[in-house]
C-alpha positions, 0 to 999 in steps of 0.5 A, spaced: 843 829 654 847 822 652 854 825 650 856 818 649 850 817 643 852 824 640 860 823 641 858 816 637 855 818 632 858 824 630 865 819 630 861 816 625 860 821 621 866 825 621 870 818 619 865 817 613 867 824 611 875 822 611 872 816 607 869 820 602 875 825 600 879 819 598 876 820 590 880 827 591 886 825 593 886 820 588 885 824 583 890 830 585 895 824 586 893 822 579 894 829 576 901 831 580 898 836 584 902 835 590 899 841 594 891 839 594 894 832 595 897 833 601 891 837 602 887 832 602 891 827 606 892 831 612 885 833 612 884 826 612 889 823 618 886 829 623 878 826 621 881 819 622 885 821 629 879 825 631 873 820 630 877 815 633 878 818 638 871 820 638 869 812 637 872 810 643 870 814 648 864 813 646 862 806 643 861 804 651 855 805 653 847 807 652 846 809 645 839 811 646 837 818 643 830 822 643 829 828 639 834 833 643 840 828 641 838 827 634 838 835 633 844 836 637 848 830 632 844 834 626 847 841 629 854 839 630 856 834 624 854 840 619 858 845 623 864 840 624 864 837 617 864 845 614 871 845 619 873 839 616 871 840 609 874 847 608 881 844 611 883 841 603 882 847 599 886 852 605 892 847 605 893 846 598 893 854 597 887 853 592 883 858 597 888 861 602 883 864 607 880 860 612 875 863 613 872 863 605 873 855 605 868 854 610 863 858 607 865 855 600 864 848 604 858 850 607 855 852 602 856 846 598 854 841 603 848 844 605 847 846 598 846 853 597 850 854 592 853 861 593 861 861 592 867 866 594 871 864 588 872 869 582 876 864 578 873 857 578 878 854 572 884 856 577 882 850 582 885 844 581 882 838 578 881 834 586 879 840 588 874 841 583 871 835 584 871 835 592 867 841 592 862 838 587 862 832 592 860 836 597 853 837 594 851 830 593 853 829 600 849 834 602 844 833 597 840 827 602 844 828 607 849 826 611 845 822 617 841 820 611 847 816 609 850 814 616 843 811 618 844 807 611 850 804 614 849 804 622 847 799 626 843 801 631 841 798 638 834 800 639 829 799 632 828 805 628 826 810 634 832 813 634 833 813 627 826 816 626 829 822 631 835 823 626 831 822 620 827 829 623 832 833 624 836 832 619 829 833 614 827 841 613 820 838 611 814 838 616 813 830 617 818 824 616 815 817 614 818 811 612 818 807 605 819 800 609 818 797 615 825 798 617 828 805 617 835 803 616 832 799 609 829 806 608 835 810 608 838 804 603 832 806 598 833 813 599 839 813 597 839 807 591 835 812 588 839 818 589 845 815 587 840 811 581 839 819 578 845 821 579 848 815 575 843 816 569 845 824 569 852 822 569 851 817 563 846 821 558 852 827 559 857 823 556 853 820 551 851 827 550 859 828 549 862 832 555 868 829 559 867 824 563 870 829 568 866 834 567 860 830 566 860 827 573 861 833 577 855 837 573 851 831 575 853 831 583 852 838 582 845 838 579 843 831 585 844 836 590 841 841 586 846 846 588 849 850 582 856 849 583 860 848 577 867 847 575 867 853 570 868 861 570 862 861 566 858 856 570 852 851 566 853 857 559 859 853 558 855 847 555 852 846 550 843 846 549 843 838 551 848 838 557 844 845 559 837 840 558 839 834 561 842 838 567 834 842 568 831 836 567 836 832 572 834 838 578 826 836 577 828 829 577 832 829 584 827 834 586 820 829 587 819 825 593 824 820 593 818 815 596 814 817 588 820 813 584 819 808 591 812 807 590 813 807 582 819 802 583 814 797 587 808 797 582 804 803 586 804 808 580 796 810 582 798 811 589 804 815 587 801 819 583 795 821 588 800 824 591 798 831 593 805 833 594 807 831 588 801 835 584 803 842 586 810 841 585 809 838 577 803 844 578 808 849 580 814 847 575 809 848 569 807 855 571 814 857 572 815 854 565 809 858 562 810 865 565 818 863 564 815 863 556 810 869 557 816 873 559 820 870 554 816 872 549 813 879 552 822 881 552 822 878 545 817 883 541 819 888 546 826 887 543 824 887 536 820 892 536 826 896 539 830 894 534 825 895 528 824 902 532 832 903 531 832 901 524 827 905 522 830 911 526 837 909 522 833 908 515 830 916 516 837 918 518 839 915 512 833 919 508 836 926 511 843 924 509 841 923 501 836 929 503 842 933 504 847 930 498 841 931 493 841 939 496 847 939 496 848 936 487 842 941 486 846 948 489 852 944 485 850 944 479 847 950 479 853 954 481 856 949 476 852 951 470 855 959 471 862 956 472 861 952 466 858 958 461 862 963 462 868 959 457 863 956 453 859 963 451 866 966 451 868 960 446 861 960 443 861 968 442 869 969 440 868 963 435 862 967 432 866 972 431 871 969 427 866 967 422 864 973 420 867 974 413 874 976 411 876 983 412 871 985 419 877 984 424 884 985 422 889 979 423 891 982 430 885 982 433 882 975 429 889 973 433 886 976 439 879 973 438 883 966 437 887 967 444 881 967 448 878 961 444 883 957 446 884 960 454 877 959 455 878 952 453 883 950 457 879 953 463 873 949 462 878 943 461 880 944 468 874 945 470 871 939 469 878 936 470 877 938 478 869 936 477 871 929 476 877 929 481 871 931 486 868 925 484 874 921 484 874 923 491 868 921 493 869 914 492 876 914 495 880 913 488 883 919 489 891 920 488 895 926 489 900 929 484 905 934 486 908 938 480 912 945 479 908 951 477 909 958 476 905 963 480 905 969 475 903 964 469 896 961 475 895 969 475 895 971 468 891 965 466 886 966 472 886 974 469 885 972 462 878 968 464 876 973 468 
């Protein structure tokens, strides 16, 4: 194996990724988030030590490689850059553990998208947008971007070797004659969308902050957002132009190159191509299918619930009309016992002078009139009830006699 080629290689690397973390330290210096800022600046001094040292030891020499030196290159500069990447957020005390950096970093350069943060928000503004970045770097690749800078001493075989072992698909191919002008392409294209779903966000109206990390996040598709409740913050259009974005930077690169240089048959021939825009119009119908199965699923529940609740109601008025009925039945003795003794006492008093004497015609007189008072207090406690019913009702406290409540009482009987 040449070590010298690997040691160069990844002294590259690691520089650019120094490089790249310059945004997040300018941006907590901004902010005057000094903790992040000297995150990110020691972070940056040891990758500057490291890759120097990296570089002279091996800038001299063969740098020639063959496949098992451009999956070692590929191997290595994913796990040193996690280490490194991870170095910002420990510092800075937005993630103290170590370990749950790495594995946040990880994730967002290779484009995993799973986080260990339960409170996005409470990371500050450079450190949200490092870990966002971290999606668009990994989104093309790294070795994709250093391939793009690099000069290398042997034609493109080496950079063939590289490009392999950094893609996951099963055949890599060039999209011009020279594979460093390719990696150019590639990566004029990805920063092209990435550019235009950054612009039709802050046309759409969201901050130019947010706007962009949502759209490194979406070139990477990748997931990661800078809020607790992710994408569902947004609003529809941010939501759609994101959605859209993720197709977009999910087709062959070399489609949009062949498009771009007036190949547009040719491109869309591609097979590759056909079952991806096959795949997603699928996934959109049974996505509707299944909408609209749970959509009358639920209106039908809740016409069941309605219905249950509507025949609820109907046993409720059920049993406040047998409730009326047995009270106006019990009501009516209540209220004809007085008035027949009304009715009938008055009668008596009618009858022609001399039938009763005037005591017993005062009698007849007294019962008259306490009947009346016990129907008026009847149907005073009638329309108190129904007073009560509506939620009017006030209570009056007043002194009375016990032996007055009882002779009164006795004297209807």
């Amino acid at each position: 194996m040449n070590g010298r080629a690997v040691r160069y290689f990844i002294g590259h690397i690691l520089r650019w990724e120094a490089i790249l973390m310059l945004p997040g330290l300018i941006i907590s210096l901004m902010d005057r988030t000094w903790d992040a800022a000297n995150g990110f600046l020691i972070t940056i001094l040891v990758l500057l030590v490291v890759s120097s040292l990296l570089l002279f030891i091996g800038q001299k020499g063969d740098h020639s490689m063959q496949a098992r030196e451009g999956f070692v290159i590929v191997g290595l500069s994913w796990v040193l850059m996690s280490l490194f990447g991870a170095m910002p957020f420990t510092l800075s005390g937005g993630i103290p553990r170590y370990v749950d950096a790495v594995f946040e970093t990880a994730s967002g350069f290779t484009t995993t998208g799973a986080s260990i943060l339960t409170n996005i928000e409470g990371l500050c503004r450079g450190l949200l947008f490092w870990r966002s970045f971290t999606h668009w770097i990994g989104g093309m690749g790294v070795l994709v971007f250093v391939l793009a800078i690099i000069p290398l001493s042997k034609g493109s075989g080496e950079s063939m070797h590289l490009l392999r072992a950094e893609s996951p698909g099963p055949d890599v191919g060039k999209v011009s004659p020279t594979m460093r002008k390719t990696t150019r392409v590639l990566y004029a294209i990805y920063f092209g969308i990435t550019l235009l779903t950054f612009l039709l966000l802050v046309l759409g109206g969201d901050p130019a902050f947010d706007s962009f990390c949502n759209a490194v996040g979406a070139a990477g598709t990748g997931g990661f957002a800078i809020k607790n409740a992710g994408i569902a913050a947004y609003g529809h259009y941010t939501q759609t132009v994101l959605s859209f974005a993720m197709m977009a930077f999910g087709v062959n690169f070399s489609i949009y190159y062949l498009i771009l240089t007036r190949q547009a048959r040719r491109a869309l021939k591609d097979e590759e191509l056909h079952w991806y825009v096959g795949i997603i119009l699928a996934a959109l119908v049974i996505l509707v299918l299944l909408g609209a199965v749970v959509f009358f699923w639920l209106r039908s529940r809740r016409l069941g619930l309605a219905n249950d609740q509507l025949m609820e109601e109907n046993e409720r008025v059920r049993l406040a009309d047998t409730a009326k009925t047995r009270f106006v039945q019990n009501m009516s003795h209540e209220v004809r016992t007085p008035l027949n003794a009304i009715v009938g006492f008055s009668q008596l008093l009618a009858l022609p002078d001399g039938s009763f004497t005037p005591e017993e015609k005062d009698e007849f007189a007294g019962h008259i009139i306490n009947n009346t008072k016990m129907l008026t207090m009847l149907l005073d406690d009638i329309l108190n009830t129904a007073t009560m019913n509506s939620g009017n009702y006030r209570i009056s406290y007043e002194d009375g006699e016990v032996h007055f409540i009882a002779q009164a009482a006795i004297s209807s009987a």
